[in-house]
C-alpha positions, 0 to 999 in steps of 0.5 A: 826800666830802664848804656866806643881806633879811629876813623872809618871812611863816610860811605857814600849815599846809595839805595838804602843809605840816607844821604846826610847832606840832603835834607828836604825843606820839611824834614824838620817839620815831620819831626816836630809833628812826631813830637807834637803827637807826643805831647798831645799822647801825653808827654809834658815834653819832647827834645830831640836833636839830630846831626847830619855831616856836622849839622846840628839841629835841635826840635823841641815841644812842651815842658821840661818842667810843668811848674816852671813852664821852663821849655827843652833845651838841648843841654838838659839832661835826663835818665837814659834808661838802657841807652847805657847798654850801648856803652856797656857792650862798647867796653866789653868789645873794646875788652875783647880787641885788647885780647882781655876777653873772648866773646866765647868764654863762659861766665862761669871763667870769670864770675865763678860760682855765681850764676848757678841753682835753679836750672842756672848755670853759667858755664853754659852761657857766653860773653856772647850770650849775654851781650845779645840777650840769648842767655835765658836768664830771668830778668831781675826787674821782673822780680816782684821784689824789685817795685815793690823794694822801690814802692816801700824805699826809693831812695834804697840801694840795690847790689849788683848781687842781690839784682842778679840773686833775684834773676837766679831765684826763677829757673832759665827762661830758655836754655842758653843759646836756643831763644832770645829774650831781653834780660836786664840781667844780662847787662849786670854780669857784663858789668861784674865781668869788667871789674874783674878782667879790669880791677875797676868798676864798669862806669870808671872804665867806661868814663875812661874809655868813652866819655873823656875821649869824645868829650862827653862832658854832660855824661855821668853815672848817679851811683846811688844819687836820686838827683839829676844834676841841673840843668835837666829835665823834670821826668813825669812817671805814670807811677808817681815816681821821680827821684829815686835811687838808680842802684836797681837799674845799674849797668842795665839803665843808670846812665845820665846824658843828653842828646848832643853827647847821644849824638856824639856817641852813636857817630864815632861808634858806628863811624869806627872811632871806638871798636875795630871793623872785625867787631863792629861787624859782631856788634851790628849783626842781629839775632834773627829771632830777636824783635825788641818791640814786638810790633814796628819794624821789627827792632833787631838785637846785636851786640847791645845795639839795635837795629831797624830797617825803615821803608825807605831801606835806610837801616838805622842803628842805636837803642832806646830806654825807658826809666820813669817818665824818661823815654829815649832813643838813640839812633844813626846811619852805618856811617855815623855821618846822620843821628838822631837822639830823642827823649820824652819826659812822660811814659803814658805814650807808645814808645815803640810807635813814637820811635818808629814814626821818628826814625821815618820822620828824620831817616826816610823824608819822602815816605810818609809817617804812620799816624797810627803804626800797628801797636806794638805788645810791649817793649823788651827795653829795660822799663820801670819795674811793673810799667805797662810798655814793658814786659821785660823791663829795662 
């Protein structure tokens, strides 16, 4: 289905490295003809704004809302899906540079008797683990119970203990630490992990610790709200489903922003404004085994960041979700000084082609996008429950 000290110096453009304050004439338009194929795949609508060394530039196509044929704007909000992730592990990272928490302590320490039966056992996976999706816990929205909870009821409300019952009623996927599989579970027990280290719930701390300092006004947490607060825009699921109570998707997907306040995240995240160098360098290190869309790129997985080396050997760092008719991606250079967010509000297209044929749009000027990128099986973002591009939702 379908989450940051300050200051590190810009680094200078080398090989590999996109030069923010060069952008040839027709970059914006690659961008736009990635959008354009969006639309013409089947998006009612496409927003993406990208920001190069203080420069802000926003692209739009199609709908918001094919009512009212209101277009994109760049205020609008909409569901970020696991793009909230990013702001999970940024908390639970900032958790370990206080000295609150390790990345080696076992879930057992903190959640204590939870994660057990069945073959689970939560003194056998880490912090670690459970940050980078090597756990081998059983992603609860591909419980049956999840969609089919939401087909009966959309406006019901899911516990974080009942989501990560529902992971604990299958055996491990893999033994903890020896494979890699994306889990929406794992993001449900980081968040249950930070109410106990700090006695209040992950979306406060996260408002605390990220939102209010960088000034992200449009960000917010529904809770149990079905409602996106105005202006938005109008998400079209291929499941018919539009308003629905996001408690299912919680610390794993809840998240609503907008693609200024993306921008503004994935900066001064990736230009060291949030975390300490020491674990930045954790955050950004990839899982070898780690392949998110099984196809482009391929995307690795650190941290609860994503990363892709695209040809032009610019490597970009951010991540993606799919929430019901809302797919998005946030990205930028290891700098921070160049990003690039986007969202479609229709998920009958290939995300993990689209996101590809972007990022070589915006971060690789002189290389041609692919028109047709070899398929991808599937997507490991967390996806609506029972959505064709994700087998492990998110």
């Amino acid at each position: 289905m379908s989450a940051l000290l300050l200051g590190a110096a810009p680094v200078a453009s080398a090989p590999g490295v996109a030069d923010p304050g060069r952008r040839p004439r027709d970059a914006e338009a690659a961008l736009g003809a990635v959008l354009d194929r969006a639309v013409s795949e089947g998006s009612p609508g496409a927003l993406a704004q990208v920001s190069r060394a203080g420069r802000t530039t926003t692209v739009t196509r199609g709908f918001a809302d094919t009512g009212t044929r209101r277009r994109p704007r760049a205020d609008m909000r909409f569901r970020i899906g696991s793009t909230t992730k990013t702001f999970v592990a940024t908390v639970v990272l900032q958790l370990v540079a206080e000295g609150r928490l390790r990345l080696d302590d076992t879930v057992e320490r903190w959640l204590p008797g939870l994660v057990t039966g069945n073959g689970n056992d939560g003194r056998a996976i880490t912090v670690r683990m459970l940050l980078n999706h090597t756990s081998g816990l059983f992603n609860y929205t591909k419980d049956d119970r999840v969609p089919e909870g939401l087909e009966r009821d959309p406006l019901t409300t899911f516990t974080p203990r009942r989501l990560v019952g529902y992971a604990l009623s299958h055996p491990p996927v893999f033994r903890p630490g020896t494979s890699w599989e994306y889990s929406n579970t794992n993001y449900v027990l980081l968040a249950m992990i930070i109410k106990r280290v700090t006695g209040r719930a992950y979306s406060t701390e996260i408002t605390t610790r990220v939102l209010r300092p960088l000034g992200l006004r449009a960000t917010y947490f529904p809770g149990t709200s079905p409602d996106v607060r105005v202006p938005f825009i109008h998400a079209y699921s291929k499941d018919g489903l539009s308003r629905f109570n996001p408690s299912w998707a919680w610390a794993a997907g809840e998240m609503v922003s907008t693609v200024g306040d993306l921008n503004r995240f994935d900066s001064a995240l990736l230009s060291g404004r949030l975390l300490p160098a020491p674990l930045m360098r954790e955050m950004l290190t990839p899982v070898p085994k780690s392949d998110v869309f099984h196809g482009p790129g391929p995307y690795r997985y650190g941290l609860g960041v994503m990363m892709v080396t695209l040809p032009c050997g610019v490597t970009v760092y951010g991540h993606g979700g799919t929430i019901f008719g809302s797919l998005t991606w946030m990205a930028g250079t290891r700098d921070g000084r160049h990003t690039l967010s986007f969202d479609l509000n229709g998920d009958k297209v290939n995300q993990g082609e689209l996101t590809t044929a972007a990022n070589i749009a915006e971060f690789c000027p002189a290389t041609p996008v692919p028109s047709q990128p070899s398929a991808p099986r599937g997507t490991g973002l967390p996806q609506v429950p029972g959505s064709e591009g994700h087998r492990a939702p998110g």
